[in-house]
C-alpha positions in Angstrom: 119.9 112.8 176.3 117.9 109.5 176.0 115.5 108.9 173.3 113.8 105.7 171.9 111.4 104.9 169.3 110.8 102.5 166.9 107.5 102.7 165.2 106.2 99.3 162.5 104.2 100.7 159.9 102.0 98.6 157.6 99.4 100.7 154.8 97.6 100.0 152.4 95.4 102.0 149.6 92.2 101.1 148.2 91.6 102.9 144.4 88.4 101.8 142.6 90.5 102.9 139.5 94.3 102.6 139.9 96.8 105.4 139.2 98.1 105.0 135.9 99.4 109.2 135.8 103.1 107.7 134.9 101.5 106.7 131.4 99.5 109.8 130.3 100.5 111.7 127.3 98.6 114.8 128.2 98.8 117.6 131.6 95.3 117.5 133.0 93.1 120.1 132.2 93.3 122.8 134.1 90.6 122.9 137.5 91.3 119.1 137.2 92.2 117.5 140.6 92.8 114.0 140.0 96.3 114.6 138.4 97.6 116.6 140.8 101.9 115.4 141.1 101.8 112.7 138.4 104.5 112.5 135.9 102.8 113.5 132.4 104.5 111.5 129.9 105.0 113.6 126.3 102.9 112.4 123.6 104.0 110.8 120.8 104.7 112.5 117.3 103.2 111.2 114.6 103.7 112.9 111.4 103.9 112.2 107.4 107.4 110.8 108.2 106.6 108.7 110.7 104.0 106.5 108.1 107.8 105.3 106.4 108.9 103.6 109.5 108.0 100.2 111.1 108.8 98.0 114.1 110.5 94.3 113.0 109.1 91.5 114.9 109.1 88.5 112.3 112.9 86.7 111.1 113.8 86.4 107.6 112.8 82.9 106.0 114.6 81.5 103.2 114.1 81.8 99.8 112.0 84.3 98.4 109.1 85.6 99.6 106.0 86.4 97.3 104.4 90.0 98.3 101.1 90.8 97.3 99.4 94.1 97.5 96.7 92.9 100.4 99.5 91.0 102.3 101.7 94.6 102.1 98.9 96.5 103.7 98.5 93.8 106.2 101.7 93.7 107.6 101.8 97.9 107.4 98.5 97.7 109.7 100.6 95.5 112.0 103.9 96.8 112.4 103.7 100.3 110.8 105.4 102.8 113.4 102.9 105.4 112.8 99.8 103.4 113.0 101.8 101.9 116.6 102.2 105.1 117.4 99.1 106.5 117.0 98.0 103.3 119.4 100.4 104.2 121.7 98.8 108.2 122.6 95.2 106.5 122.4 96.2 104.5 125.5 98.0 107.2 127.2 94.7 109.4 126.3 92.6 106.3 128.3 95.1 106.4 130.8 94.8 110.1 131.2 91.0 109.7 131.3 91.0 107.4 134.1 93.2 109.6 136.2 90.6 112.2 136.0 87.7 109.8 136.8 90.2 109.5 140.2 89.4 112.4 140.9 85.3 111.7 141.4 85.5 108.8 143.2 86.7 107.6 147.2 90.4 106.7 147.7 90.1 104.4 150.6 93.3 103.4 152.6 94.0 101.1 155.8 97.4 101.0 157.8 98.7 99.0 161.3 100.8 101.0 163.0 102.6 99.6 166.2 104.7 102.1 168.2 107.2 101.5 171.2 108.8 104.5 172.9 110.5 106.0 175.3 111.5 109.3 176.3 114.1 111.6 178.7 112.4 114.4 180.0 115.5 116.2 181.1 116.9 115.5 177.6 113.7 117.5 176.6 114.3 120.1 179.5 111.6 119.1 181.6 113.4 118.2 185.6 110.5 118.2 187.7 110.9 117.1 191.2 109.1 113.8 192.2 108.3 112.9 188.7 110.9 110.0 186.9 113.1 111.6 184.3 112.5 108.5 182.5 109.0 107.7 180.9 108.5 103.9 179.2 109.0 101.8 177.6 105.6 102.9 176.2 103.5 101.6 173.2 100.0 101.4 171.5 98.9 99.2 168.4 96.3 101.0 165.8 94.9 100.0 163.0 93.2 102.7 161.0 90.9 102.6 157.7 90.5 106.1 156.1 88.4 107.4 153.3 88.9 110.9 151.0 85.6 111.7 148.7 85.4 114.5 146.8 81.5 114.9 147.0 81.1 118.3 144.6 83.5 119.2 142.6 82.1 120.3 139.1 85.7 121.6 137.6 86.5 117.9 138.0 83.5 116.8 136.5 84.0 119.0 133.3 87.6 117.9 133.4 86.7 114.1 132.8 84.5 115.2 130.4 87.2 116.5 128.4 89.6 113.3 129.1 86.7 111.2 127.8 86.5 113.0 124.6 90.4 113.2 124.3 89.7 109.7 124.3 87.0 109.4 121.5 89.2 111.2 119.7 92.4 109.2 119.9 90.3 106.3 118.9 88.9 107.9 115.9 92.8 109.2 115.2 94.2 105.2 115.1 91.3 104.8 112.7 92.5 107.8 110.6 96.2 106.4 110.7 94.7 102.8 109.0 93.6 105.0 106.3 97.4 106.7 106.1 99.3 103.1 106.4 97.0 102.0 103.5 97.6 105.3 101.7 102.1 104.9 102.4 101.8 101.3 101.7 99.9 101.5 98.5 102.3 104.6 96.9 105.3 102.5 98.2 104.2 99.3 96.1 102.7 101.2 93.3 106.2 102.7 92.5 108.3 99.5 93.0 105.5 98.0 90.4 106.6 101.5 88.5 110.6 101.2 89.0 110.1 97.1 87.8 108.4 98.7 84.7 111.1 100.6 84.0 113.8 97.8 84.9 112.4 95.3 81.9 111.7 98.7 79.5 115.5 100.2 80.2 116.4 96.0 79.4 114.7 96.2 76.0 115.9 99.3 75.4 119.4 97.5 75.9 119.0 94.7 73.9 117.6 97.0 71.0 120.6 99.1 71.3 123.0 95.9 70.7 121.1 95.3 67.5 121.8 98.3 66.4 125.2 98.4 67.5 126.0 94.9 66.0 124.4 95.9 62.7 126.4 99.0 62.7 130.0 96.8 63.5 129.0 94.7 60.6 128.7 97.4 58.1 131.5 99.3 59.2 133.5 96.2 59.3 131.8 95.4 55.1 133.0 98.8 54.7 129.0 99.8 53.9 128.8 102.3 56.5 131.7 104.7 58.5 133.1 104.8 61.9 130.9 107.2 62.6 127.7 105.2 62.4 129.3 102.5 64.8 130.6 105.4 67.6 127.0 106.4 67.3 125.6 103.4 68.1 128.3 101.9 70.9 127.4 105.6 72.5 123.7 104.7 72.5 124.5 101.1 73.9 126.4 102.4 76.6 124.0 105.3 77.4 120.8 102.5 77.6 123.7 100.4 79.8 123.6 103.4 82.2 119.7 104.2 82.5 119.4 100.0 83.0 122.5 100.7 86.1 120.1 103.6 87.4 116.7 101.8 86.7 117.6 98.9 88.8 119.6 100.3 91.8 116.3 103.1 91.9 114.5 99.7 92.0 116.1 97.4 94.7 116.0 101.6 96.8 112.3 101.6 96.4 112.0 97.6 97.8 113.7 98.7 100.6 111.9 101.4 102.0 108.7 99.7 100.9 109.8 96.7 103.5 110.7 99.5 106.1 106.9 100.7 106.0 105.7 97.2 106.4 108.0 95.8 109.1 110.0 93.2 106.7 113.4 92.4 107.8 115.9 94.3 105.6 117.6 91.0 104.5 114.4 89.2 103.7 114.4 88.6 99.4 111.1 89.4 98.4 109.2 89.7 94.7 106.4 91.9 94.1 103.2 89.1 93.0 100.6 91.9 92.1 100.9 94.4 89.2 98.5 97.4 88.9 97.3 98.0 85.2 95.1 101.1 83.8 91.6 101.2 85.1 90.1 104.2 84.0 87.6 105.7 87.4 85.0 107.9 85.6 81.5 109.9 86.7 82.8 111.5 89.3 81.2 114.2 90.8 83.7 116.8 92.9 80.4 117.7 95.4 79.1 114.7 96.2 82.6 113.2 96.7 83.7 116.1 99.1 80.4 115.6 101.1 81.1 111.3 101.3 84.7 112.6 102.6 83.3 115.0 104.9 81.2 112.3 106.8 83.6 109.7 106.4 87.1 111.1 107.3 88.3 110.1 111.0 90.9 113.0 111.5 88.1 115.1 111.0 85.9 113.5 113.3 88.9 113.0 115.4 89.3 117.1 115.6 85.6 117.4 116.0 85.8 115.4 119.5 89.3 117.9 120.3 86.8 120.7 119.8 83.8 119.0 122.7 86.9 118.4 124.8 88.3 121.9 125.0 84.8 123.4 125.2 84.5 120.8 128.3 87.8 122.5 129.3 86.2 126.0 128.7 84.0 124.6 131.6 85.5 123.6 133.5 87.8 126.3 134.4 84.5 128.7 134.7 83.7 125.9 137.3 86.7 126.8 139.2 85.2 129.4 140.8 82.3 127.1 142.0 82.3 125.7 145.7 83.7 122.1 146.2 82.5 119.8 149.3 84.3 116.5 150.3 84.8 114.6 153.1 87.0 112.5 155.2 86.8 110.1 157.6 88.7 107.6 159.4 87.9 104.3 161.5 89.9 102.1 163.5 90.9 100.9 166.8 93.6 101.7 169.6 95.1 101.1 172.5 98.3 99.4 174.2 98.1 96.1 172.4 95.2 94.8 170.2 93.5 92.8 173.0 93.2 96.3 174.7 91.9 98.6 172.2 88.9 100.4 171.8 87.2 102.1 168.6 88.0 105.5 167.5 86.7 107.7 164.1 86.8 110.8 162.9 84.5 112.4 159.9 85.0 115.7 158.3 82.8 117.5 155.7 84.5 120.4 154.4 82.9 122.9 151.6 85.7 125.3 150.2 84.7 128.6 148.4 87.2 130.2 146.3 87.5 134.0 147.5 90.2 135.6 146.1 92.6 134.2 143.0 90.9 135.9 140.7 95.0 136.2 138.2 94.7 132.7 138.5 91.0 131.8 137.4 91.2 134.4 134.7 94.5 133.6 133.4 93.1 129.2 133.6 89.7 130.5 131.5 91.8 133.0 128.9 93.7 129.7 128.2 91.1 127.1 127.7 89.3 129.6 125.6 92.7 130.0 123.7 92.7 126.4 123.3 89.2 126.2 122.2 89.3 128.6 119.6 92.5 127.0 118.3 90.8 123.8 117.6 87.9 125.2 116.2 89.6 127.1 113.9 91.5 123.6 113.4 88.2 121.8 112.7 87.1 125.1 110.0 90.5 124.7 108.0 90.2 121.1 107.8 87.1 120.8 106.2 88.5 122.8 103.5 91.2 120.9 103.2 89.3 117.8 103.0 87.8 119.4 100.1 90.7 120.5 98.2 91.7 116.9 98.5 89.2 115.6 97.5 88.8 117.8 94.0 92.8 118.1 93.7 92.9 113.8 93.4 89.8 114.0 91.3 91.7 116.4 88.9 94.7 114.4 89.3 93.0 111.2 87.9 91.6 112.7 85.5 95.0 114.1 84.2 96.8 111.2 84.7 93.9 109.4 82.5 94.4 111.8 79.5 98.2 111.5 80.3 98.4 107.4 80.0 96.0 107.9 76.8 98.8 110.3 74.9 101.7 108.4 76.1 100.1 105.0 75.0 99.8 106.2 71.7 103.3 108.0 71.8 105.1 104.5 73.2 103.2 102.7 69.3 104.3 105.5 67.6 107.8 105.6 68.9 107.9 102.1 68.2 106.5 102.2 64.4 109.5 104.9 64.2 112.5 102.8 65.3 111.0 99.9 63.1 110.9 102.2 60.3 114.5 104.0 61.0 116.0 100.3 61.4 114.8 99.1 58.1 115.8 102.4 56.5 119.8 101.4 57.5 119.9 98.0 56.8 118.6 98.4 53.1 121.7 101.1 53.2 119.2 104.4 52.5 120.2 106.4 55.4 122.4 106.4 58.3 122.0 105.2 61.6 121.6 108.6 63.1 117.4 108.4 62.5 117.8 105.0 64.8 120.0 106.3 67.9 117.2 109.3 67.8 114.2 106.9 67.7 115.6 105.0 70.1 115.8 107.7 72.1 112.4 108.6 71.2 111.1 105.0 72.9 112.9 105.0 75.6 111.3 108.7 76.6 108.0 107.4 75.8 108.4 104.3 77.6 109.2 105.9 80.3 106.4 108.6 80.3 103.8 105.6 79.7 105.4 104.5 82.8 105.1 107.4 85.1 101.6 108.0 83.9 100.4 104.8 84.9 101.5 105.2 88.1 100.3 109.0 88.7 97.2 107.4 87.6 97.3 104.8 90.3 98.5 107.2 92.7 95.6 109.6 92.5 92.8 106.8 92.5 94.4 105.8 96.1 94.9 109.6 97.2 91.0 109.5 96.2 90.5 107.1 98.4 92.4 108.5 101.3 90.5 111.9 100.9 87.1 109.7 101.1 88.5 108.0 104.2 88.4 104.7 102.5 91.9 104.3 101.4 91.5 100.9 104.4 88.5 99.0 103.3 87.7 100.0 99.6 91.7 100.4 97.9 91.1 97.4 95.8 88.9 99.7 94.0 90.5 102.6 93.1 94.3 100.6 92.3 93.0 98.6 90.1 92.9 94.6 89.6 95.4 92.0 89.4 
């Protein structure tokens, strides 16, 4: 048996958009041509969880670094991983909507091909007397443009439709996630400004307790007062000792996973420059707050262009029963060497009709209509929960407002008390046992003054999150310098 060929093959394809199927983050929707053997990448999940994350990018620099509230959010809109994320599937959703555009427009490809062959025809079983058993060498150049155009196709149509609100909607989602970094960002500063609070309060309470427990010593050691009064008061030193241990440690916690939402490097020293104090938010009115959150919020808007794209889905796999024309075509030139060719072509039209899958156009509309009803009872369950957000952070604040009022006066009343107690021991009237309890007494209602403040803080930015302004309009709802 004798056989030769060798065959040089050059090609080259012509896209007016270029394939980018390795990068989407959806499957194409179904009818949808233009996606036909890509790789579908998975989409990335971005949840609550993901908002505590970052991406580092920037080295430590010596010394410490002052952190203000606007420079916190800045960075979080940089290098937060759930607002990257969210970045991330829009551009796999504009990916995926370019892959169905593919499928509208002409893929255009050119090759060279240059062949040299030769052939044994009794290897092949052909002996036929008078004819050589040997044919060639033999060869012929060609070089060969071809065109594919999907001229009707309405599934496809309806498909890119859909990828193009996919699309919108991502968009609108990266917007949404500004509003959550903002919203993360914010509650992560607000309760390092809390813990600090409760640092330099726990301190005092320290230092007040070694008063006590030095006056107590004295008089024990005078003989004016027993033991018992200076076990009392060690305890009490000891026991403020432990909450300042706790305070401080909660503290340093609360820096740290404030610099992992904001992309600052773990060793970087940093101080807090902004403080948040009371600034009471009032006139609210529940209705026309829940209808400035309903035409504001971008997940909702987001979910509303989910809902055009999987009624454009709906479509588009009714469409799949519709007829589809295209055409190909090819144009080039041939012959034993490219000095000795002549022009060839070839054009085909071809209209397809659908005539019997009937499981499988059923079972692609029962889907998308699945879908569709899935988001739009998405779309009906977040409005209502745009409203209970809305009223539940307008009751919040409005706690939290009573709450600081009560605790203010409590934290001057507490205070009046240990003053009062203190006295009372060191003119020799009492024991200290009215002092440990007041002290007691202030350091609860320091602490309560604390956490109110900051549940007041809180809600004012949840406020702003429900309105979808938590982004551009925090400033107003945390409060001033």
């Amino acid at each position: 048996m004798e056989w030769r060929s060798l065959v040089i093959l050059f090609s080259l394809s012509l896209s007016p958009v270029a394939s980018l199927g390795q990068f989407t983050n959806q499957s194409a929707p179904s009818g949808g041509s233009g996606s036909s053997g890509s790789v579908q990448a998975t989409p990335a999940q971005v949840n609550s969880g993901t908002y505590q994350g970052s991406i580092v990018k920037r080295a430590p620099v010596p010394g410490v670094l002052p952190l203000s509230l606007d420079e916190a959010i800045r960075m979080g809109l940089q290098y937060n991983l759930g607002l990257v994320l969210s970045g991330v599937n829009a551009g796999s959703a504009g990916a995926q909507r370019l892959q169905q555009l593919q499928a509208l427009l002409p893929t255009v490809s050119a090759y060279a091909k240059e062949s040299d062959q030769q052939v044994n025809l009794r290897a092949e079983g052909l002996n036929i007397p008078g004819f050589p058993a040997v044919i060639g060498p033999y060869g012929y150049t060609d070089i060969r443009g071809t065109v594919q155009w999907s001229l009707l196709n309405v599934s496809s149509m309806r498909n890119y439709l859909a990828s193009k609100h996919n699309f919108e909607g991502s968009k609108l989602s990266v917007e949404d996630a500004k509003d959550m970094v903002a919203l993360t960002v914010g509650n992560a500063y607000l309760l390092c400004i809390a813990d600090a609070s409760r640092v330099q309060s726990a301190q005092a309470q320290v230092n007040t307790s070694k008063v006590s427990l030095d006056q107590a010593v004295a008089n024990h050691q005078a003989g004016t007062a027993p033991l018992l009064d200076e076990l009392r008061a060690r305890v009490d030193y000891q026991t403020q000792q432990q909450t300042l241990i706790s305070a401080q440690n909660q503290y340093e916690k609360d820096k740290i996973a404030l610099a992992r939402t904001i992309g600052l490097p773990l060793e970087q020293s940093y101080e807090l420059t902004d403080q948040a104090p009371f600034q009471a938010l009032d006139n609210l009115d529940p209705n026309a707050a829940v209808q400035q959150g309903l035409a504001r919020r971008r997940d909702l808007q987001a979910l509303q262009q989910q809902v055009e794209s999987a009624k454009a889905s709906r479509s588009a796999a009714t469409a799949e029963r519709y007829p589809t024309v295209s055409f190909s075509g090819d144009y080039g030139v041939i012959g034993p060497t490219l000095g000795h060719s002549n022009g060839t072509f070839d054009a085909v039209g071809t209209a397809t009709v659908p005539l019997y899958e009937e499981a499988k156009l059923r079972g692609d509309a029962q889907n998308a209509q699945a879908q569709l009803e899935q988001k739009q009872a998405q779309l009906n369950d977040l409005r209502g929960q745009i409203s209970a957000d809305v009223r539940d952070s307008i009751l919040d604040i409005q706690a939290a407002a009573k709450q600081v009022a009560v605790s203010r006066s409590n934290v001057e009343l507490a205070t009046e008390a240990l003053s009062e107690a203190q006295q009372r021991y060191a003119a020799g009237v009492a024991d200290n046992l009215a002092v440990s309890q007041a002290q007691s007494s202030m350091a609860q209602a320091d602490d309560q003054y604390v956490s109110s403040l900051y549940q007041h803080n809180v809600a004012k930015l949840s406020l702003a999150r429900a309105l979808g302004i938590a982004q551009t309009n925090y400033k107003d709802y945390v409060g001033g310098k």
